[in-house]
N, C-alpha and C positions, 0 to 999 in steps of 0.2 A: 573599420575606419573610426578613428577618436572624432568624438563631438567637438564641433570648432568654433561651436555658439559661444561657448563664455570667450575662450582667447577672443575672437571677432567682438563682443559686447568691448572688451578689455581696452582693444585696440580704438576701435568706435573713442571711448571716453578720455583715452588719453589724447586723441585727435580733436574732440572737441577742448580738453584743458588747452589742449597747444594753442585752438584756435583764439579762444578767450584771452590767453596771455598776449597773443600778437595784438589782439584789441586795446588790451587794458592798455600794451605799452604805448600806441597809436594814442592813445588817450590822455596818459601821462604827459607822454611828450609835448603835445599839444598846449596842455595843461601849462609846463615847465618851460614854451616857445625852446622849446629842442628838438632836434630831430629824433628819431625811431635811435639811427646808427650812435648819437650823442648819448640817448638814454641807455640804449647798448653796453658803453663805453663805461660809462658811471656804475653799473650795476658789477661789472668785470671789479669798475676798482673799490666796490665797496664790498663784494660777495671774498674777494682774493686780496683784498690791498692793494697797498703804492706796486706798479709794476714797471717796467722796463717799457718804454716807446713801444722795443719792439714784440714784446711778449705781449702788450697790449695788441698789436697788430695781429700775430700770430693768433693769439683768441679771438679774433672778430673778423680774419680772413682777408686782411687787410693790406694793400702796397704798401710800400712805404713811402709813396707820398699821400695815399690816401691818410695814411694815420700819422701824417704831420699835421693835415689842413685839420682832421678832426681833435687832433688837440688844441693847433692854431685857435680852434671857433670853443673848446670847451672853455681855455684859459681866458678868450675874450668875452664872454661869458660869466668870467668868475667861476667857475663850477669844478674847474681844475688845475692844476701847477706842473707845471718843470722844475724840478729841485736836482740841483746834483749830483749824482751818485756817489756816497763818500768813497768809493772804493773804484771807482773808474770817473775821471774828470771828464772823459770824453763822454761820456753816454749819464741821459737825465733818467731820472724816476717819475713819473706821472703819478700825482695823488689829489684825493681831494680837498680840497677849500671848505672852510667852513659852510659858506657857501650850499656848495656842492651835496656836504654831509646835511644840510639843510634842505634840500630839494630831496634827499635818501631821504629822511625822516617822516616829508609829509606822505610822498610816496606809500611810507613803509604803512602809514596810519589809512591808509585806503587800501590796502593789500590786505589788510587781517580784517575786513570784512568777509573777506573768503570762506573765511572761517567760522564765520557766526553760525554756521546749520550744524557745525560739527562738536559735537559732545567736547568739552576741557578733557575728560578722562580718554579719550581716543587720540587724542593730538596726538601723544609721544609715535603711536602708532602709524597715523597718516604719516607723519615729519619720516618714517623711517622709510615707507613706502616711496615717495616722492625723493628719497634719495636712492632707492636702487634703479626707480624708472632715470634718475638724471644721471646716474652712472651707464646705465644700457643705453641710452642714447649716446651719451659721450662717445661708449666702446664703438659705437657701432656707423657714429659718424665719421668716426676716424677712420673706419675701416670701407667705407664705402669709396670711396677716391678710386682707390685701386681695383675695383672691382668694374669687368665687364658693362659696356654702355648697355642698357636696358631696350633703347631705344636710340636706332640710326638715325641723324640729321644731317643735313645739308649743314655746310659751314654757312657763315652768317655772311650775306652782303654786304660789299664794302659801300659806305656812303660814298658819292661825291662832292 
């Protein structure tokens, strides 16, 4: 039987990264008077660019009237735009506002304290790591939908 200590340590540490990142953003957002789902939004469109309403929504799992009111509140906000799509009049591109790329910047300058314990000459190395675990997760969130429930529930009660 293969030793399952390091995978299990592995797993342990990336569960605690996730954990810290759900904090930081809790913190941010707080920070930026936005929501979690807001700062969400912004990180989509600074990480990818201007996106599609709906391609915004698809990334974040989102109805579509959920990812109107969220943009309704980011534009009201300042933090993001509806621009036209030169190639489809009917459908807008969601991008950020100066604004917006100003709330990413301070963000971004509290983010690379992360980094303070890690050697300059290992970066390139961490940065490559941190993009295969963001790529395994992708794979594997997309894959999980379709996959058998783990766990039976009762459907949820309807209020009155």
């Amino acid at each position: 039987m293969p030793d399952r200590a390091p995978i299990d340590a592995a797993v342990a540490a990336l569960r605690e990264l996730i954990l810290a990142a759900e904090s930081y953003r809790q913190v941010v957002a707080a920070k930026l008077a936005l929501t979690v789902s807001e700062t969400q939004a912004v990180s989509y469109l600074f990480a990818r660019g201007r996106m599609g309403q709906g391609e915004l929504g698809a990334a974040m799992g989102f109805n579509t009237s959920s990812t109107t009111a969220l943009v309704d509140r980011l534009e009201r906000n300042s933090i993001a735009e509806r621009v036209a799509d030169p190639n489809d009049r009917r459908r807008s591109i969601i991008q950020l506002t100066p604004d917006g790329n100003m709330a990413v910047a301070a963000a971004r300058e509290w983010f690379l304290h992360a980094f303070d314990q890690i050697p300059s000459g290992d970066l390139a190395e961490v940065a490559d790591v941190l993009l295969v675990l963001a790529g395994g997760l992708r794979a594997r969130t997309e894959s999980i939908p379709g996959e058998p429930e783990l766990v039976e529930r009762a459907a949820p009660r309807r209020r009155r």
